[in-house]
ZAMARRO-275539 format. One line per field, with one value per residue (C-alpha): residue number from 0; residue in three letters; y, x, z. Coordinates in steps of 0.001 Angstrom, whole numbers. Example, Ala and Ser with C-alpha at 12.3 -4.5 7.8 and 13.67 -1.06 7.14 Angstrom:
<sites>
lokol (0,1)
kolro (ALA,SER)
py (-4500,-1060)
px (12300,13670)
pz (7800,7140)
</sites>
This chain:
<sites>
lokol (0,1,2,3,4,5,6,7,8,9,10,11,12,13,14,15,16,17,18,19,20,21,22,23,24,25,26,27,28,29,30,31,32,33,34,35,36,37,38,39,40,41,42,43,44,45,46,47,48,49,50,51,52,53,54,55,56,57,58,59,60,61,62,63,64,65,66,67,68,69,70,71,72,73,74,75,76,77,78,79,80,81,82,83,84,85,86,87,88,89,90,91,92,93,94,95,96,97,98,99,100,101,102,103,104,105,106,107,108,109,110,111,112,113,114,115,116,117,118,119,120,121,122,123,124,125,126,127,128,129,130,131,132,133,134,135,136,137,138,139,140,141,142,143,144,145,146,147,148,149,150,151,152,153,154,155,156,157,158,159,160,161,162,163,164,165,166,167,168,169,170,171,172,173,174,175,176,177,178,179,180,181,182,183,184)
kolro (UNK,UNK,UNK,UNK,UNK,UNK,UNK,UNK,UNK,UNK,UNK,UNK,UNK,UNK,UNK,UNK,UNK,UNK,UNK,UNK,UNK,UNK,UNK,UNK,UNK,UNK,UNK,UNK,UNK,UNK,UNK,UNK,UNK,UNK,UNK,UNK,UNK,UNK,UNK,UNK,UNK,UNK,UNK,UNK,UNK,UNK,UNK,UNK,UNK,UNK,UNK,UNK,UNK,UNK,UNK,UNK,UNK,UNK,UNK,UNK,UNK,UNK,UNK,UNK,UNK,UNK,UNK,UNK,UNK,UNK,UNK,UNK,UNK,UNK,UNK,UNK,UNK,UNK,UNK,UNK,UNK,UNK,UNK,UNK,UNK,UNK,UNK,UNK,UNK,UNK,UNK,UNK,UNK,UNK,UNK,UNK,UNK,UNK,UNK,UNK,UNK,UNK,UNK,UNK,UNK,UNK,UNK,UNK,UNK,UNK,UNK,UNK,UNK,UNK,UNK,UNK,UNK,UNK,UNK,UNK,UNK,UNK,UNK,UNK,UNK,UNK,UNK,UNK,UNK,UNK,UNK,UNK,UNK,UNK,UNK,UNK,UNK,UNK,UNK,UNK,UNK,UNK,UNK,UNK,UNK,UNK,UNK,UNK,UNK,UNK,UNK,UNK,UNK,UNK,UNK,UNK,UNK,UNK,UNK,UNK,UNK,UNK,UNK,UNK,UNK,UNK,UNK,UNK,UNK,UNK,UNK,UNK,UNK,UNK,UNK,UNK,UNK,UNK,UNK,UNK,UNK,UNK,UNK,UNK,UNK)
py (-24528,-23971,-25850,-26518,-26211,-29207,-30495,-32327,-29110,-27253,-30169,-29885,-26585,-26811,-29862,-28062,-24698,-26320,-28824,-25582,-24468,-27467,-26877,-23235,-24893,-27055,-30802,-30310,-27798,-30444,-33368,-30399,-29496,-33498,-34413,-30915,-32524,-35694,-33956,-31352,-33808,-35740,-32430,-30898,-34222,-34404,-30754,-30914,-33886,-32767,-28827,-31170,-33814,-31942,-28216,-28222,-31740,-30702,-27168,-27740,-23929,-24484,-28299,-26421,-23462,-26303,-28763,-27502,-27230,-29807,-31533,-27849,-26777,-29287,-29595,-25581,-26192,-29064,-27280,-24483,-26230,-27645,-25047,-23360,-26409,-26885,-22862,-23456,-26694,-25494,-22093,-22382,-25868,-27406,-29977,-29636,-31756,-32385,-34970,-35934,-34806,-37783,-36718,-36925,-34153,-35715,-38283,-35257,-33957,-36881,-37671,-34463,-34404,-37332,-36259,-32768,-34717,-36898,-33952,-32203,-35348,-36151,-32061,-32452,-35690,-34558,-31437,-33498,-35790,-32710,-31279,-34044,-34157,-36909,-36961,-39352,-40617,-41892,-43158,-42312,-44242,-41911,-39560,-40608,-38680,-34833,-33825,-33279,-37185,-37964,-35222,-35773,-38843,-37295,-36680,-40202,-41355,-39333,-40225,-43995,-44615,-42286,-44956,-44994,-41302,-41024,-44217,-43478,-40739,-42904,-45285,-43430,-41670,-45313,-46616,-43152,-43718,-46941,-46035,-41875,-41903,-41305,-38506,-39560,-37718)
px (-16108,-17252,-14821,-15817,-13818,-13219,-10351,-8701,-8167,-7073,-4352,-3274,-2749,-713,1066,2049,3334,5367,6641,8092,9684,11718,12469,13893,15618,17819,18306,20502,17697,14957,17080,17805,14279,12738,15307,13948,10768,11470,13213,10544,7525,9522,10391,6278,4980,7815,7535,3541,3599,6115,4203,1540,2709,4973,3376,-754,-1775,215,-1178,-4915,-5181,-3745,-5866,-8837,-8472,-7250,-10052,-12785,-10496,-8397,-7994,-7748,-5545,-2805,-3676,-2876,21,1652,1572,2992,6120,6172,6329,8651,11110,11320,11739,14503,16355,16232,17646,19834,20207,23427,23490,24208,23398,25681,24207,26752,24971,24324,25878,22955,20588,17648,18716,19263,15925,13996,15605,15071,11534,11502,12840,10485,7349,8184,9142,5531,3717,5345,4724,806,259,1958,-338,-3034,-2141,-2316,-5482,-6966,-6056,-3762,30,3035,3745,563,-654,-3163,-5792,-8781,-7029,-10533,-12553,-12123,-14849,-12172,-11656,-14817,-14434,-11618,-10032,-6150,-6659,-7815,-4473,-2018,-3768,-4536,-826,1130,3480,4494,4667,7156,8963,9608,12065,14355,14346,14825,17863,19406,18706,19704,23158,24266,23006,24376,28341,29897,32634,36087,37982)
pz (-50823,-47165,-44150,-40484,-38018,-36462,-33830,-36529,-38458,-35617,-34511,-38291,-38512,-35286,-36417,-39792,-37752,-35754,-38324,-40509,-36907,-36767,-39987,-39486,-35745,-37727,-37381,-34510,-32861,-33373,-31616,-29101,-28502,-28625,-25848,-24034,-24193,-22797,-19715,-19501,-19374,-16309,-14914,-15131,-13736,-11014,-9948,-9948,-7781,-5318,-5085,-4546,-1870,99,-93,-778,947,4281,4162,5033,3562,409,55,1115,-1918,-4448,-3761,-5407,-8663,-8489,-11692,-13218,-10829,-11717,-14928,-15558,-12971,-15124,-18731,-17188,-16237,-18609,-21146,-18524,-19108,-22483,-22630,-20077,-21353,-25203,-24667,-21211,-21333,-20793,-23636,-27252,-29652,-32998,-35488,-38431,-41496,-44640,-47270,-49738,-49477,-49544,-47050,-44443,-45743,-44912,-41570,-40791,-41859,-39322,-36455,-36871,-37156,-34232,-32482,-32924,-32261,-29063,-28145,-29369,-27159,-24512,-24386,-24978,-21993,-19809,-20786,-19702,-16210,-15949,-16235,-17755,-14647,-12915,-16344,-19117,-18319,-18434,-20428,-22918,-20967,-22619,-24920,-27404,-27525,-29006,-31662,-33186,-34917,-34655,-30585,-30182,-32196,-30103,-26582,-27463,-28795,-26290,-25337,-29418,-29905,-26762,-27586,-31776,-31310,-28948,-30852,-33737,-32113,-31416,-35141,-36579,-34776,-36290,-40025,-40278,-40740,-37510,-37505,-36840,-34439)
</sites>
């Protein structure tokens, strides 16, 4: 039995490594590091277009190194923070999170199982979104346009249904609040 590698392998191995981390973070750990995420995809693309507005564009030194490079430039500069941020927010951050457990096992289990898969699918198409050059805030456009797009069936589903993959696990966080048991204090 011989297997190519293909981009679809490779995002599934990722997916599944990353899945089993959730697993070993916890249920609290995984809402932790999701909510990480969202801050730390509105922190990279903040950051990245502030270094970029207020520092390179006024600097004709700085425009003049970046322009040849651009899109590289900012794309490095934005997975960089924001790997930096959800390194920051997960272990410095000032949140916790504390999710009332079910009290049937394999209701926690799949919730859990949940919550970790929406956790690595936002993470994938977020990376995804970067690599090709554009960012959450000015839109995803073009984000088509990586060679990587027309190779693989899994990167077309996590850049054509971005809006889904970062809208699920809010929305899963508001249903999971009115159907888990709510702690009285």
């Amino acid at each position: 039995m011989e297997f190519s590698l293909s981009w679809d392998l490779v995002l599934l191995g990722i997916f599944g490594i990353l899945f089993a981390y959730n697993f070993m973070l916890g249920q609290d750990g995984t809402l932790k590091l999701i909510l990480a995420i969202y801050i730390s995809i509105l922190t990279a693309d903040g950051l990245t277009q502030i270094i970029q507005d207020f520092i390179i564009l006024p600097s004709p030194n700085l425009s003049a190194l970046v322009i040849e490079h651009e899109v590289g430039f900012y794309t490095f500069l934005r997975l960089v923070l924001f790997f930096i941020a959800i390194i920051a927010f997960v272990v410095r951050g000032g949140f916790h999170i504390k999710i009332d457990p079910h009290d049937h096992w394999a209701i926690r289990l799949v919730i859990h199982a949940l919550f970790s898969a929406m956790a690595v699918i936002l993470f994938l198409s977020t990376i995804l979104l970067y690599i090709s050059g554009k960012s959450f805030i000015t839109g995803i456009t073009e984000a088509h346009q990586i060679t990587m797009y027309s190779q693989s069936r899994i990167t077309q589903m996590l850049i054509d249904y971005y809006q889904i993959w970062f809208t699920l696990p809010a929305m899963a966080f508001l249903v999971s609040s009115f159907i888990l048991p709510a702690e009285e204090e």
